[in-house]
Residue frames as qw, qx, qy, qz and C-alpha x, y, z in Angstrom:
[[0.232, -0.301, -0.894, -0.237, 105.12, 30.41, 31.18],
 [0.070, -0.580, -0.587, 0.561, 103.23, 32.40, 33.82],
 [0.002, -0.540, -0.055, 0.840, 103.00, 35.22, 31.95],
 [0.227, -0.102, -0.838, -0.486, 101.78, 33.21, 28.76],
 [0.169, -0.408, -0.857, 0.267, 99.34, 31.56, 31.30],
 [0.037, 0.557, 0.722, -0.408, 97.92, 34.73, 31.85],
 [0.107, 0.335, -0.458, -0.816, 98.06, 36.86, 28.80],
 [0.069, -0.284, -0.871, -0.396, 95.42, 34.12, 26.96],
 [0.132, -0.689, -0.697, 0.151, 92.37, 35.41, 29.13],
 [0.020, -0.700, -0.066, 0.711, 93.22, 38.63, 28.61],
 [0.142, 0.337, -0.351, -0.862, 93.33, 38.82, 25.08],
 [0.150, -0.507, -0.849, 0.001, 90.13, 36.21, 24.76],
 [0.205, -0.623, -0.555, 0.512, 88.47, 39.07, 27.00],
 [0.107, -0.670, 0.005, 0.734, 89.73, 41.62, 25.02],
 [0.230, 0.149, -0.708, -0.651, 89.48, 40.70, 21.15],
 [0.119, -0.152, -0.973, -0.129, 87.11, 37.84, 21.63],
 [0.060, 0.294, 0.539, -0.787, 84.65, 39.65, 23.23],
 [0.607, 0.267, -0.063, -0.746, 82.03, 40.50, 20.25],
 [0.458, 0.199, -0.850, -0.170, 82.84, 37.01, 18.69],
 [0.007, 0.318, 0.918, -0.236, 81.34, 35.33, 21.73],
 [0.455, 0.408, 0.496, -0.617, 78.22, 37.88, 22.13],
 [0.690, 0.267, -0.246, -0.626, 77.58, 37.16, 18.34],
 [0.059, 0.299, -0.925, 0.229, 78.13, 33.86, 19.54],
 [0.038, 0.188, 0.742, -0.643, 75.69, 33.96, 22.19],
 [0.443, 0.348, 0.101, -0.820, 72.97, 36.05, 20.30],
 [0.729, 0.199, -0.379, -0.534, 72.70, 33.34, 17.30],
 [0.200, -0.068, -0.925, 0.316, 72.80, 30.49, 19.89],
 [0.243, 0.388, 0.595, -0.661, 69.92, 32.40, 21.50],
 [0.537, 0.265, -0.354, -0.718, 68.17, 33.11, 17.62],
 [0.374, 0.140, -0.870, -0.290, 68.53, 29.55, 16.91],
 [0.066, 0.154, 0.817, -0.552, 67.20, 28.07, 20.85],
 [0.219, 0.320, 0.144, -0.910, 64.32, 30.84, 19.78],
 [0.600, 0.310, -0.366, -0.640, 63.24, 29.19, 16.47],
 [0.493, 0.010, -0.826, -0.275, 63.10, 26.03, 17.28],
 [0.058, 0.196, 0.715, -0.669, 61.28, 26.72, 20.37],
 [0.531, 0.429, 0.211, -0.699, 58.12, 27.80, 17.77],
 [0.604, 0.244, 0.750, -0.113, 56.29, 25.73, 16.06],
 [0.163, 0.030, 0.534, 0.829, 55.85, 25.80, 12.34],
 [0.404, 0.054, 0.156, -0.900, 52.55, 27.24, 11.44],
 [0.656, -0.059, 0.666, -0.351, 49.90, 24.66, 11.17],
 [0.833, 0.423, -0.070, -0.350, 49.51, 24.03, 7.80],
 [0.553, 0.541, -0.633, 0.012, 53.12, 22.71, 7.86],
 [0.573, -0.445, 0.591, -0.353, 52.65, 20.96, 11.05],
 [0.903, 0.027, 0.392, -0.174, 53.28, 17.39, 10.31],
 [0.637, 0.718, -0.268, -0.076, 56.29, 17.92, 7.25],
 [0.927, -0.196, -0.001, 0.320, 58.59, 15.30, 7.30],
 [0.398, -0.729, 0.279, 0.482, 62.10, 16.71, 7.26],
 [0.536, 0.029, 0.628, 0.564, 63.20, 15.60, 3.31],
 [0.276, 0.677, 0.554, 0.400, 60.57, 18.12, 2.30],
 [0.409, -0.455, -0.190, 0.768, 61.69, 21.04, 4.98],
 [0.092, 0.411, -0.348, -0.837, 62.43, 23.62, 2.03],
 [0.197, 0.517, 0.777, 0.300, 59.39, 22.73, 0.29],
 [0.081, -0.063, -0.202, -0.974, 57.90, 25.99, -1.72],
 [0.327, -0.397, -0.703, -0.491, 54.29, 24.50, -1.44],
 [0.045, 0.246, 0.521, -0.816, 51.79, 26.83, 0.72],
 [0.169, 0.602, 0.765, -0.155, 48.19, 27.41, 0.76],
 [0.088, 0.282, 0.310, 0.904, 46.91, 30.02, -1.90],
 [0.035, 0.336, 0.402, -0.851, 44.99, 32.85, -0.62],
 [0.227, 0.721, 0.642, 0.126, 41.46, 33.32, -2.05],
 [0.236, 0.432, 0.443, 0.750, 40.94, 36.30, -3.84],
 [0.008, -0.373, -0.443, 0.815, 39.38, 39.46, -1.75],
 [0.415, 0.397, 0.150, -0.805, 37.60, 40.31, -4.50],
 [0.748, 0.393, 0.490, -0.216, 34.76, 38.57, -7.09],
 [0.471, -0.011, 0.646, 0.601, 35.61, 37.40, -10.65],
 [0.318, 0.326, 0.224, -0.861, 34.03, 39.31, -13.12],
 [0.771, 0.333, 0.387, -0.381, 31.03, 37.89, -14.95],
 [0.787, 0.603, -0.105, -0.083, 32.44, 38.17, -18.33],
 [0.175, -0.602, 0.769, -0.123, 35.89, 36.73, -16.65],
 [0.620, -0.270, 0.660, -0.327, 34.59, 33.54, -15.76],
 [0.284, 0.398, -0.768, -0.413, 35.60, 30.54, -18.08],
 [0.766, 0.126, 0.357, -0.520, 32.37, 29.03, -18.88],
 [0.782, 0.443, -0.267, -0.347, 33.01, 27.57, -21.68],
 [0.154, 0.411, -0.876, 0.201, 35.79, 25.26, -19.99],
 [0.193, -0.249, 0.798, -0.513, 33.66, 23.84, -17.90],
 [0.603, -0.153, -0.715, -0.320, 31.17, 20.46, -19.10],
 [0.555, 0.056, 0.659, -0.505, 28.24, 19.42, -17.57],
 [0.354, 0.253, 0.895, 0.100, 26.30, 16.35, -19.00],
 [0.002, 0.235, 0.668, 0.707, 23.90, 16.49, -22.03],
 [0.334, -0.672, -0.562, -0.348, 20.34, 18.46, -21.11],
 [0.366, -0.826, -0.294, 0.313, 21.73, 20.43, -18.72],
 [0.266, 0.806, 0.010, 0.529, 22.84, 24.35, -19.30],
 [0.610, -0.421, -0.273, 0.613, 25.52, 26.27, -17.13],
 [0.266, 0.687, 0.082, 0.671, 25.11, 29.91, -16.81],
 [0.126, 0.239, -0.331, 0.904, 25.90, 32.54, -14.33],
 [0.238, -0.687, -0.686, -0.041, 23.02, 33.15, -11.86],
 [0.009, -0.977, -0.022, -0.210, 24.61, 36.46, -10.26],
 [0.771, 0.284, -0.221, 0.525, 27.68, 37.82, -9.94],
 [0.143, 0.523, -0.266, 0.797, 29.80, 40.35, -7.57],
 [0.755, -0.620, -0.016, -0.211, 29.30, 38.16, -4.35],
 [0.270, 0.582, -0.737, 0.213, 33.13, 37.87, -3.01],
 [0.016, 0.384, -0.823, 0.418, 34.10, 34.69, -1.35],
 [0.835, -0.127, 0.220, -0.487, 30.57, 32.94, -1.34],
 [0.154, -0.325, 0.891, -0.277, 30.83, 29.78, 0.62],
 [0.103, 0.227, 0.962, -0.115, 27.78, 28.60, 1.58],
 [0.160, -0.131, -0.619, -0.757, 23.98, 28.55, 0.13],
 [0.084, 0.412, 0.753, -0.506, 20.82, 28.60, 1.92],
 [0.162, -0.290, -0.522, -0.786, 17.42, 29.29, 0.01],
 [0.265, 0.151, 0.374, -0.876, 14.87, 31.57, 1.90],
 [0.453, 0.542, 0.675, -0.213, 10.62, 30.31, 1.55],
 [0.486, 0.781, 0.318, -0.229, 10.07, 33.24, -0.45],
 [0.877, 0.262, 0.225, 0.335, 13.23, 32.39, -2.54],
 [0.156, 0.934, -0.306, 0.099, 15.57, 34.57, -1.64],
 [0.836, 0.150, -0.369, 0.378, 19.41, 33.09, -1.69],
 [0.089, -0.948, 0.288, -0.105, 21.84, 33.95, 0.85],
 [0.773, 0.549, -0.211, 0.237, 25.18, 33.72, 0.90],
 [0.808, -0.567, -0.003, 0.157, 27.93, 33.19, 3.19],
 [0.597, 0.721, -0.308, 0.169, 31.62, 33.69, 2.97],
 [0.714, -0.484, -0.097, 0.496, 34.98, 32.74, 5.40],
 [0.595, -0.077, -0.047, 0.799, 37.21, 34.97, 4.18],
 [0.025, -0.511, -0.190, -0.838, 34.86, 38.42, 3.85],
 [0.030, -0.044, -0.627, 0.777, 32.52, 39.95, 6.73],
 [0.509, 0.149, -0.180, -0.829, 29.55, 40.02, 5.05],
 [0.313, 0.289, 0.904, 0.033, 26.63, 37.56, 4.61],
 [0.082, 0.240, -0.472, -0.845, 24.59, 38.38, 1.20],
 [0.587, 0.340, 0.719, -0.151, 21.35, 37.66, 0.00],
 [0.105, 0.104, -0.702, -0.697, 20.09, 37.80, -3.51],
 [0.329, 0.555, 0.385, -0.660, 16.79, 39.19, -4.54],
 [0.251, 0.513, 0.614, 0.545, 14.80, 39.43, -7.84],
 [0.084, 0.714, 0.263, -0.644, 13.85, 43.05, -8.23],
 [0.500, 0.724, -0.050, -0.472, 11.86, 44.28, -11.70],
 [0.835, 0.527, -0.080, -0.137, 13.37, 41.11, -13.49],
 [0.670, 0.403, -0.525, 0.334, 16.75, 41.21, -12.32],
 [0.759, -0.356, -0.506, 0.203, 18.71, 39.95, -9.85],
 [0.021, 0.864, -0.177, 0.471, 20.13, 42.38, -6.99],
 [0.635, -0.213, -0.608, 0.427, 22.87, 41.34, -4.16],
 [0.332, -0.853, 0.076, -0.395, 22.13, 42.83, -0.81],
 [0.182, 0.134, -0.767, 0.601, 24.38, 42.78, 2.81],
 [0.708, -0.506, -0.284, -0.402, 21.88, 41.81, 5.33],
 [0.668, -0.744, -0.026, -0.003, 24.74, 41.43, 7.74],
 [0.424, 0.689, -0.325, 0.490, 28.66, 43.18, 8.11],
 [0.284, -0.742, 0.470, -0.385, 31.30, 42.94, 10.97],
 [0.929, -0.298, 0.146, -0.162, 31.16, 39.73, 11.28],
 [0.343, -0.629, 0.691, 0.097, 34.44, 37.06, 11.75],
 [0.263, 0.089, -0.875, -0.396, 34.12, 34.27, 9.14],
 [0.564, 0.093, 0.530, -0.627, 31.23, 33.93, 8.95],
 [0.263, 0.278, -0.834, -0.397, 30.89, 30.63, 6.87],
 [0.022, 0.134, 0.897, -0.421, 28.38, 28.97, 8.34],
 [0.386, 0.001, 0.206, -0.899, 24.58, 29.63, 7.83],
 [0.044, -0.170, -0.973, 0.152, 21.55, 27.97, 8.01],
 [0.418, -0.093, -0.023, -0.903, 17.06, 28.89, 7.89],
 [0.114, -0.280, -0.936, 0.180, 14.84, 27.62, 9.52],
 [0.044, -0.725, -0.678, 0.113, 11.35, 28.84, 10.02],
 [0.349, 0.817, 0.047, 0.457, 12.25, 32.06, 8.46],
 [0.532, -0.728, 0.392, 0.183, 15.17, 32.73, 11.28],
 [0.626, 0.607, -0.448, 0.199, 18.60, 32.98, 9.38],
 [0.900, -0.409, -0.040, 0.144, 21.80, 31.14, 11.79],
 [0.573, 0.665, -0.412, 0.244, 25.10, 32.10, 11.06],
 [0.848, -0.426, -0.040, 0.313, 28.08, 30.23, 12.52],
 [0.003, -0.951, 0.282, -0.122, 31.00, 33.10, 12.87],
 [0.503, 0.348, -0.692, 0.383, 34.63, 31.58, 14.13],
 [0.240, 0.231, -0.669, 0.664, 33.92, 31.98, 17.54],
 [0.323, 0.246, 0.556, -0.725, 30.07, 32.23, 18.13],
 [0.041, 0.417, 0.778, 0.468, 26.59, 31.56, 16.33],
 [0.237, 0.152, 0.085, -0.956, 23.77, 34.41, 15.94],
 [0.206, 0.493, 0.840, 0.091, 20.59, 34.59, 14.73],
 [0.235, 0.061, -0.159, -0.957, 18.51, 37.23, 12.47],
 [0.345, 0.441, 0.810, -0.174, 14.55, 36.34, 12.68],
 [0.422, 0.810, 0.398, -0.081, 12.17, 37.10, 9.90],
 [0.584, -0.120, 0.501, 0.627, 14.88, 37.55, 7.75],
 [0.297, 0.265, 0.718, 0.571, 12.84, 37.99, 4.71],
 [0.041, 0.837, 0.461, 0.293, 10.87, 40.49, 5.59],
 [0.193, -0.953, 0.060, 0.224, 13.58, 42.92, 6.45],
 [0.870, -0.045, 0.186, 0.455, 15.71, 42.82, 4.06],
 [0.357, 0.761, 0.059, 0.538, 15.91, 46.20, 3.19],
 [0.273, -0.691, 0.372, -0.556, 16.31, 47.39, 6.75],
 [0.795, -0.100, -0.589, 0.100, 17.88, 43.91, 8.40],
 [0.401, -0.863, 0.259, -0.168, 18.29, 43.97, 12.02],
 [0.229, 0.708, -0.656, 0.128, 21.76, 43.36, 13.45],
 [0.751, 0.003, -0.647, -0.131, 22.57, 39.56, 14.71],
 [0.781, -0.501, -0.027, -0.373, 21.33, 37.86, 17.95],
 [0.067, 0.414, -0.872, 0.253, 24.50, 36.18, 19.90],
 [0.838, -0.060, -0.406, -0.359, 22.85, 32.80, 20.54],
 [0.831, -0.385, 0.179, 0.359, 26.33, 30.90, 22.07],
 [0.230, 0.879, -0.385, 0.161, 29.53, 32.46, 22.30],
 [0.710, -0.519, 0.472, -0.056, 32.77, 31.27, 23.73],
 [0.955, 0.283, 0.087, 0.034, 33.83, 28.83, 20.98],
 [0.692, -0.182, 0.220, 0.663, 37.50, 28.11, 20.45],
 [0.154, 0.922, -0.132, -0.329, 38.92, 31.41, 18.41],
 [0.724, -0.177, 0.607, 0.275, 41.34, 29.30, 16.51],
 [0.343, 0.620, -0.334, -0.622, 42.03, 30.45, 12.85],
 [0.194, 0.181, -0.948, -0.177, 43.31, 27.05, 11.60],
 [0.351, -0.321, -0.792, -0.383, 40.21, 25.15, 10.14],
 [0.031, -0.141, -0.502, 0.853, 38.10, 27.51, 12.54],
 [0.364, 0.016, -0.481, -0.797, 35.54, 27.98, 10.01],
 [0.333, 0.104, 0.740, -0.576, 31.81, 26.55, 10.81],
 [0.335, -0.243, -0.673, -0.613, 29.10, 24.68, 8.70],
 [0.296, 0.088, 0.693, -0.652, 25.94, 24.71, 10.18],
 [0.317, -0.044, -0.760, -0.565, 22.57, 23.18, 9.93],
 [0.623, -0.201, 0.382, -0.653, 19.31, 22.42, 11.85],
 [0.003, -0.028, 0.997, -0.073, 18.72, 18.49, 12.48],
 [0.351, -0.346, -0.711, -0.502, 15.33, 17.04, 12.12],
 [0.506, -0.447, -0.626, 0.389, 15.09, 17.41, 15.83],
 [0.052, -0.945, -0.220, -0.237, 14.83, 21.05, 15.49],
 [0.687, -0.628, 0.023, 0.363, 18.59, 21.49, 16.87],
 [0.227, 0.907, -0.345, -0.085, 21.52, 23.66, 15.37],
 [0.966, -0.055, 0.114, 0.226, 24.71, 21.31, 14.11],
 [0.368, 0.766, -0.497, 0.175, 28.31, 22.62, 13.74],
 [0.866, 0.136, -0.234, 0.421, 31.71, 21.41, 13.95],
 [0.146, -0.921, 0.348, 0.097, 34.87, 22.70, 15.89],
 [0.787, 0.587, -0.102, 0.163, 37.81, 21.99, 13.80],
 [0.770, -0.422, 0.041, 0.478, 41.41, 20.84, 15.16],
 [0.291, -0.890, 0.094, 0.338, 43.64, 23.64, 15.72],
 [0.516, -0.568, 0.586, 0.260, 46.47, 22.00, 13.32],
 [0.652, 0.239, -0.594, -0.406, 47.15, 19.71, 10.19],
 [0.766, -0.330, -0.547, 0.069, 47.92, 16.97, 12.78],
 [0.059, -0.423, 0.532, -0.731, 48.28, 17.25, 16.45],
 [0.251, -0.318, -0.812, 0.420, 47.14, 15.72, 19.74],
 [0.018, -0.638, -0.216, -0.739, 43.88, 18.51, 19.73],
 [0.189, -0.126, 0.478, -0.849, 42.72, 20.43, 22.94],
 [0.208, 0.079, 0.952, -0.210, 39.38, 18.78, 24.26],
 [0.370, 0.563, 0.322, -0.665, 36.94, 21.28, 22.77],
 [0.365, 0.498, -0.398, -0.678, 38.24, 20.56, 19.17],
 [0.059, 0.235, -0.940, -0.242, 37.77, 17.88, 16.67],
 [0.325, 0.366, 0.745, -0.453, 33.68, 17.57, 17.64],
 [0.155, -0.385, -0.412, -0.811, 30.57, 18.18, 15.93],
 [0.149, 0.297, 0.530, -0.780, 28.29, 20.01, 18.75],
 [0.103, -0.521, -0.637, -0.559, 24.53, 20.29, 18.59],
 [0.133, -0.100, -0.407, 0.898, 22.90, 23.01, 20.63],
 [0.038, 0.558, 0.628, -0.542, 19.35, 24.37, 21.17],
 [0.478, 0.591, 0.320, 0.565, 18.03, 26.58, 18.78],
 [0.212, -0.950, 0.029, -0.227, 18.19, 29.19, 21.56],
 [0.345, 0.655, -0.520, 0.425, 22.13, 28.55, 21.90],
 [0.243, -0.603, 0.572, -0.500, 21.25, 25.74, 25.03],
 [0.881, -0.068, 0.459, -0.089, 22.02, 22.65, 26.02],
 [0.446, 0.701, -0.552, -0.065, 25.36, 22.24, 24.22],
 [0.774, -0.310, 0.552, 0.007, 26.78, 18.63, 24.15],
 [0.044, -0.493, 0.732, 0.469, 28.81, 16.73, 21.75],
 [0.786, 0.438, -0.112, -0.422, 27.31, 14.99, 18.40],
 [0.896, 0.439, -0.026, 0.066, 30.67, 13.37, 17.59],
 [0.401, -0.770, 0.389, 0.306, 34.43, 13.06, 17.96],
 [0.689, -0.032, 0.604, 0.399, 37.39, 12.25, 16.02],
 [0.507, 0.777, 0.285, 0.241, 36.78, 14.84, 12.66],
 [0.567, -0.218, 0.008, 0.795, 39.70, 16.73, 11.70],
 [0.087, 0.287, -0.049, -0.953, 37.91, 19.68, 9.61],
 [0.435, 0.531, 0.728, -0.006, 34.38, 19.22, 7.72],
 [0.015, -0.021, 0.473, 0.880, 33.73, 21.06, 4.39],
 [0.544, -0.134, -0.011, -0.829, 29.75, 20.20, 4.78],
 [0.237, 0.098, 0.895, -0.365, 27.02, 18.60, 6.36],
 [0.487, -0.066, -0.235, -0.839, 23.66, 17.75, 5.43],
 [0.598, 0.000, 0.546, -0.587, 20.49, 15.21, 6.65],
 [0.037, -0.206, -0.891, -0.404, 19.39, 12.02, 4.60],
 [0.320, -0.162, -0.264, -0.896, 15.93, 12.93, 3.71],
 [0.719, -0.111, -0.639, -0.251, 14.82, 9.24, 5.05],
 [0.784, -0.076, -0.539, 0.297, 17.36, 7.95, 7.55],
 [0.194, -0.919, 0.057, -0.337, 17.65, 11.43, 9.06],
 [0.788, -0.204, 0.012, 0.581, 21.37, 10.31, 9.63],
 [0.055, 0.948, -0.191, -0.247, 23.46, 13.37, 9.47],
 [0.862, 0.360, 0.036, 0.356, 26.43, 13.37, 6.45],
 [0.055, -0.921, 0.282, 0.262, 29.47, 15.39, 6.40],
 [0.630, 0.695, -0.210, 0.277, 32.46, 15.67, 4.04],
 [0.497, -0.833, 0.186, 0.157, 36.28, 16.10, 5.93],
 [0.374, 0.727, -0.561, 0.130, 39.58, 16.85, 4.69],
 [0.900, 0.036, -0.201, 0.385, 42.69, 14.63, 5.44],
 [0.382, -0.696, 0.325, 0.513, 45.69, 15.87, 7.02],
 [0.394, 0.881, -0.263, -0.023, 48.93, 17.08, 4.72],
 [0.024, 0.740, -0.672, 0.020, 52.37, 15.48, 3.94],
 [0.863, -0.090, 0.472, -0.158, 51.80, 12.20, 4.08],
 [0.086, -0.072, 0.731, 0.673, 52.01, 12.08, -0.33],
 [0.189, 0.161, -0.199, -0.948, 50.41, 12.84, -2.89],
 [0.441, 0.027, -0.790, -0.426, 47.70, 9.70, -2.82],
 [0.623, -0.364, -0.683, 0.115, 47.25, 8.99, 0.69],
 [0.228, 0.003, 0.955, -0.189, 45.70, 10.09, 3.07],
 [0.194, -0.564, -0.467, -0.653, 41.74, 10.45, 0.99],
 [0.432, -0.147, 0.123, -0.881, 39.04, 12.69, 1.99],
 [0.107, -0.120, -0.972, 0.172, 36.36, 10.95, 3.24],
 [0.293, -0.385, -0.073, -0.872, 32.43, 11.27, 3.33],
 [0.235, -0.094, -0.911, 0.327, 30.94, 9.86, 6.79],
 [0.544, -0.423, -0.547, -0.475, 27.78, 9.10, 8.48],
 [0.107, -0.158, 0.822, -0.536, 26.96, 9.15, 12.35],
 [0.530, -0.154, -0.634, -0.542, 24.69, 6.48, 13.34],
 [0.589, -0.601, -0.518, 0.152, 25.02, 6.60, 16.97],
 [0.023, -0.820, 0.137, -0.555, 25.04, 10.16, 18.17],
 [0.343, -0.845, 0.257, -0.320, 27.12, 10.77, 20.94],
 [0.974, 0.032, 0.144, -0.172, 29.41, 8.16, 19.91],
 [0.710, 0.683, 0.061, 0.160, 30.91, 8.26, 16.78],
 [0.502, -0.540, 0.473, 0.482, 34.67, 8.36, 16.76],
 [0.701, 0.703, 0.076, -0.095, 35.94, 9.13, 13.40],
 [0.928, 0.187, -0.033, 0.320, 39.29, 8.53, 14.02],
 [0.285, 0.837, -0.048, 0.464, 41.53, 11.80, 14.52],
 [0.043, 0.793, -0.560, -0.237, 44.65, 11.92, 14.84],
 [0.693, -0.302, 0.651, -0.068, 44.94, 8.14, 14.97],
 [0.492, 0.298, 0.784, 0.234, 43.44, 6.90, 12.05],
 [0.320, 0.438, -0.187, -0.819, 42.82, 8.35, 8.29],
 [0.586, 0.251, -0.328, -0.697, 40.39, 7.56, 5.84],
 [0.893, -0.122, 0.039, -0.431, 39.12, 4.37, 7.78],
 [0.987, -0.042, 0.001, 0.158, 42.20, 1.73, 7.12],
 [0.469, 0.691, -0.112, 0.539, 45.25, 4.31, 7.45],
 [0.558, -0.714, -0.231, 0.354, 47.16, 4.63, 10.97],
 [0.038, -0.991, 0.124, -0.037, 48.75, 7.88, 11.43],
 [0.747, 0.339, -0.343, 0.458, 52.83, 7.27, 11.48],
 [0.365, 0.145, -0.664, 0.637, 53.22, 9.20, 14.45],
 [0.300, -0.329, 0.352, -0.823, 50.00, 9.24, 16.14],
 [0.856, -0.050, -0.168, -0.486, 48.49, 5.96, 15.57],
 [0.192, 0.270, -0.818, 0.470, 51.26, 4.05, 17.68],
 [0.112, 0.061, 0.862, -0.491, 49.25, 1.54, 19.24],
 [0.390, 0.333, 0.210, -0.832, 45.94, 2.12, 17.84],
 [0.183, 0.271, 0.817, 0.475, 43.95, 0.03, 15.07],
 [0.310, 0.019, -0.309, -0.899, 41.68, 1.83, 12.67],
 [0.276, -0.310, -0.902, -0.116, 39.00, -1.07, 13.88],
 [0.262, -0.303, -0.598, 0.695, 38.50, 0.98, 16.98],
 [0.012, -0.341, 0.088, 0.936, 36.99, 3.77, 14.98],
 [0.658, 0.476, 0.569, -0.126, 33.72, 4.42, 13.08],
 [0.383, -0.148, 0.646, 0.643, 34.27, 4.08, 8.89],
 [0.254, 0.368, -0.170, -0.878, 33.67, 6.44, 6.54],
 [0.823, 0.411, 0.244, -0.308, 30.52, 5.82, 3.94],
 [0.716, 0.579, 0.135, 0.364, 32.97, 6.27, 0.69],
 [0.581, -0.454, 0.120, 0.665, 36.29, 7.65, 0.37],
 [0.359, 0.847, 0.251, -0.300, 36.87, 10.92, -2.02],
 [0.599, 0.492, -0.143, 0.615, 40.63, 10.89, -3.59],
 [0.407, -0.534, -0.172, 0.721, 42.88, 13.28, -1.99],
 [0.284, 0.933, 0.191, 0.114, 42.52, 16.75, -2.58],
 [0.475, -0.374, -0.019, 0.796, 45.74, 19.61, -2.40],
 [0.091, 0.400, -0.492, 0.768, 45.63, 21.87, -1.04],
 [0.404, -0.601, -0.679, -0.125, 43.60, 20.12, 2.04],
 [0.354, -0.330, -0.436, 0.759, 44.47, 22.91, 4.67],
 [0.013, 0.066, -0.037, -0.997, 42.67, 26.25, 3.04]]
């Protein structure tokens, strides 16, 4: 029996020996992966859907072409006509019409901001500004173009009269969160003569960091930054009532909930530096969160004008 006794650790020691370090190594894989986080769009999947195939579709890198584009599918009411205005602008986002009626054109997922030009009858797309980081965001104001990048807002003055030889954009305010997830930036100038964007939560749901989940208004010289608004999980746009000079904005829902619930949502602030729209707690105004709205009532929070359906994908 002694010699039993000590014959087991020796041949453990001696056979066993890779068996434990591949042991050990997919003990340490496993520790490893569930120490990281899924990426954000899946942040919030319940476990029964785990092995779900459904991910956000990448946008195209390049433009559809004109005679691609399936016009004839698409109905608009009697007395109005749908045609092509110009074509071979990749990834336009956002719209902004110049005094002397030139369009530009934004994009998130290209580096370029575009304008669009009548020249001898037809139309012609120019860059008027390259390098830039999503730069989805823009805005004109007294012929000064805005653009909100991921991480900073510029400015190009007198736009329109250099468009052949634009100069290169003015940093205004840097610093801004660098976040990819719903990083993107609408912007806009308030009757008050102030610059309006959003920072957008880091996540589909999460507890955000303090800087996110705001709309910020700022100087038009990039000072005197304070907060407009809390509680928004990602905004798609914003605009001014023409009257009530109330600012609007559009805002996705989180993901995974199902396919019905929670809606988009289009909301109003009506007491700046106030406004709580709800995020993470509360969705679409009568909808606590299942695991962030523990304790919370959707009363607490200000309610949306009108609700929009749900969209899917709401993350891209």
């Amino acid at each position: 029996m002694q010699n039993l006794r000590f014959s087991i650790p020796k041949l453990a020691a001696g056979i066993g020996l890779g068996g434990l370090l591949a042991t050990t190594a997919a003990f340490q894989l496993q520790a490893q992966q569930a120490a990281e986080p899924p990426p954000p769009w899946k942040q919030g999947q319940s476990p029964s859907i785990a092995d779900s195939k459904l991910a956000p579709v990448a946008p195209p890198p390049l433009p559809t072409p004109a005679d691609k584009l399936p016009l004839d599918k698409l109905k608009v009411k009697a007395g109005f006509k749908l045609e092509v205005y110009a074509a071979g602008v990749p990834n336009a986002r956002t719209l902004r019409l110049g005094d002397k009626g030139t369009v530009f054109v934004s994009s998130r997922i290209q580096d370029k901001v575009h304008a669009i030009v009548e020249k001898n009858g037809k139309r012609e797309v120019k860059v008027i500004a390259s390098g830039l980081h999503r730069p989805n965001g823009i805005a004109l104001h007294k012929g000064t173009l805005y653009i909100a990048e991921l991480y900073q807002i510029s400015k190009i003055e007198k736009i329109e009269d250099n468009l052949d030889n634009p100069p290169k954009p003015t940093v205004i305010l840097g610093d801004l969160p660098k976040d990819e997830p719903h990083g993107w930036k609408y912007l806009t100038v308030g009757p008050d003569e102030k610059l309006y964007f959003q920072v957008g939560v880091p996540c589909n749901i999460c507890q955000p960091p303090d800087r996110h989940g705001r709309i910020y208004r700022v100087g038009l010289d990039g000072k005197g930054l304070e907060v407009y608004a809390y509680g928004i999980r990602q905004i798609v746009g914003m605009d001014w009532h023409p009257t009530l000079k109330q600012l609007y904005f559009s805002e996705n829902a989180r993901d995974w909930l199902s396919e019905d619930i929670p809606e988009d949502k289009l909301n109003r602030v009506t007491q700046p530096g106030k406004d709580n729209f709800g995020y993470p707690y509360c969705h679409q105004g009568n909808f606590t969160d299942p695991e962030f709205g523990w304790g919370r009532k959707c009363s607490e929070f200000t309610k949306p004008v009108t609700l929009l359906g749900p969209t899917l994908p709401r993350s891209v």
